[in-house]
Structure formats: structure tokens, C-alpha cells
N, C-alpha and C positions, 0 to 999 in steps of 0.2 A: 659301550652300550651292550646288555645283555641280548644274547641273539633272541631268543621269545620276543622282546620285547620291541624287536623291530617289523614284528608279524600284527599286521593292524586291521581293524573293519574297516569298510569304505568311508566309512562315516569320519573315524579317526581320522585316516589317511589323508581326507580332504582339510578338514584343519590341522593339520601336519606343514601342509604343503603351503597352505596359505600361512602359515609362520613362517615355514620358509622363502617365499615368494619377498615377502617384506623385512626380513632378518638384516639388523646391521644397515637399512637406509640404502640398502640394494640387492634386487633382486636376483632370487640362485636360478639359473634355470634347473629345470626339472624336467630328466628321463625317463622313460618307461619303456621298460622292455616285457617280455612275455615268452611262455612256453611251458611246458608239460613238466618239465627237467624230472622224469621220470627215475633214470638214473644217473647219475650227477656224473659228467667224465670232464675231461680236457677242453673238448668245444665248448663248454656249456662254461666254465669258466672263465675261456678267454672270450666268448661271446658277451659275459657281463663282465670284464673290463674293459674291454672294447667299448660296449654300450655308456659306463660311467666318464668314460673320456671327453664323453659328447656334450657335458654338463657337470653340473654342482650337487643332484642328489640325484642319486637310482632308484626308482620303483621297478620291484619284480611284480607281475603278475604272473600267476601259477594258474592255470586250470585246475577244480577240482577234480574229484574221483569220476563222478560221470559224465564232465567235459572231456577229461582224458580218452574213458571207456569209449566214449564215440569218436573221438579224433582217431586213435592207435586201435580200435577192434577190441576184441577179446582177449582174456589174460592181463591187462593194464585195466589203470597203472601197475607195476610192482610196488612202487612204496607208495602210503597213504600221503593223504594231500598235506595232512599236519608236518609231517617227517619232510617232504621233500618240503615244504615252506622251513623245516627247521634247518635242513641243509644250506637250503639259499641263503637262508638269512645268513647265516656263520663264516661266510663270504667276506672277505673287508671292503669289496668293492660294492656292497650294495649296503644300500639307506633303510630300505623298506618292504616290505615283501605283503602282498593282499592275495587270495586265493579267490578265483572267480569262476563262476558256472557257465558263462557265453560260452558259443564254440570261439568267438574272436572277442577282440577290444573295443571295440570302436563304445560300447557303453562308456568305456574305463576314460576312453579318449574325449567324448561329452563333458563326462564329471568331473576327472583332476587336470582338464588343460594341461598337459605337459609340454614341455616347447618340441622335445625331439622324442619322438615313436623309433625306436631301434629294432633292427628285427637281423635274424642272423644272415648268412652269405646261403643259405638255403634258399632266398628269395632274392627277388630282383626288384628295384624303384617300382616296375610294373606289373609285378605279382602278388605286392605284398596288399592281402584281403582288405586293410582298412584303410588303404591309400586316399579313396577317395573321399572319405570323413576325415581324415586329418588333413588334406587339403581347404576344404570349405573349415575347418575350425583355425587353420593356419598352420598346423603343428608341421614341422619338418620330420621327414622319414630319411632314417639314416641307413643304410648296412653295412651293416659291423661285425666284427669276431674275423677267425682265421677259415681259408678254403672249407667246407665240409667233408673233412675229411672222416669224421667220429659222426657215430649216430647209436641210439640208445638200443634200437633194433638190433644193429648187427651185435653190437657186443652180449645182448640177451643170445643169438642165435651160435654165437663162440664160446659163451657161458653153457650152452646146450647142446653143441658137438662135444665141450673136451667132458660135460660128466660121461657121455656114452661110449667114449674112447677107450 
């Protein structure tokens, strides 16, 4: 699959999913995970195959440029929303990649039902913001990827010690 072409409107992405929900006379489950992926490192890749393990298609959802800007402050994002959805996509562990303006999910969680909400080891079962909507919809929340040991911040702030070195 062409990576573009796994960057979809909500619109698409809902009948995307309802093809695959009935695909083959059984049903895939459907993950979705979320985040900024600002600058793409190691966490953010073992967080989405962590995340696809948990089911049969991955949806990324990306915050765009000024969901970012208010989550992370000023200066962010560094890369635009189009670029890092082109990154994610080029992923093999991911399906689908949507770009959304909430500061959270829980819209995304209404609209495409997914069975399992994936959120990284930065949260906890009882931190994660949309907990409570994807309980009353049923969806399972999962936490997945490795320790956080990577984060986008520090590596900008080591990107900006060694130029002034």
C-alpha cells in the first residue's frame, strides 16, 4: 500500500473500518492509538507495534499543528502535521493514519468504535484522559510500547545542547 494513501478523512476512515469490521465473514478487531509523534524516535515506534499487536488494523491518530501547539507550548510541532502523518504512515505496523484537532480522542472513540484505545507506558489504566468514554462505549484500553525511556522533548533539548557545544 502506498504510504499517502493510508492518510484518510474521518469520513473515509469510517467506511474503511466498516469494511473491515465485516471483511472475509469475520470480524478484524480495530486499534487506535494517538499522539503528537512530533519527532518520530524508537518509543514512538515500538509504542505502534505494541499497539498493532492488540488487534488486526491500527489507526494512528495524529493531533494536528494547533492541537500540538497547545498540548507541547511553543516552538511545536517541529514537523507539520502532513509530514509526521507521512512518517507514521510508512510504518509497516500501521493501517491508517487520520490527523485530528481535539486536544484528546474520545470524538474519534464515538465515531470509529475501535475495540482497543492503546495509549503508551506514559499513562496509567487510570490516567489515560478518555478512559471514561471508552468504557461506557466498551472499548478496552490497553498500555503498550516499552518503559518511557525516549521522549520528543528531551531529544530536541540534546539536538540544542550539542549545536551550542
Amino acid at each position: 500500500m502506498n504510504t499517502r494513501s493510508k492518510i484518510l478523512t474521518r469520513a473515509d476512515l469510517v467506511g474503511r473500518l466498516t469494511e473491515h469490521r465485516s471483511k472475509g465473514g469475520r470480524s478484524h478487531k480495530i486499534v487506535l492509538a494517538n499522539g503528537c509523534f512530533d519527532v518520530l524516535h524508537a518509543g514512538h515506534v515500538r509504542y505502534l507495534q505494541a499497539a498493532r499487536r492488540q488487534g488486526d488494523v491500527l489507526v494512528v491518530a495524529i493531533n494536528s499543528d494547533s492541537s500540538t501547539r497547545s498540548l507541547k507550548g511553543a516552538g511545536r510541532p517541529i514537523l507539520r502535521a502532513p509530514d509526521r502523518a507521512e512518517l507514521v504512515a510508512a510504518l509497516r505496523a500501521v493501517d491508517y493514519v487520520l490527523i485530528f484537532d481535539e486536544p484528546d480522542v474520545r470524538a474519534l472513540l464515538r465515531e470509529l468504535r475501535p475495540d482497543v484505545h492503546a495509549k503508551g507506558t506514559d499513562y496509567t489504566l487510570q490516567s489515560v484522559p478518555e478512559r471514561d468514554e471508552a468504557a461506557r462505549l466498551g472499548i478496552r484500553v490497553a498500555i503498550v510500547g516499552d518503559p518511557k525511556e525516549h521522549s520528543t522533548r528531551d531529544l530536541i533539548e540534546r539536538i540544542r545542547r550539542s549545536s551550542h557545544a
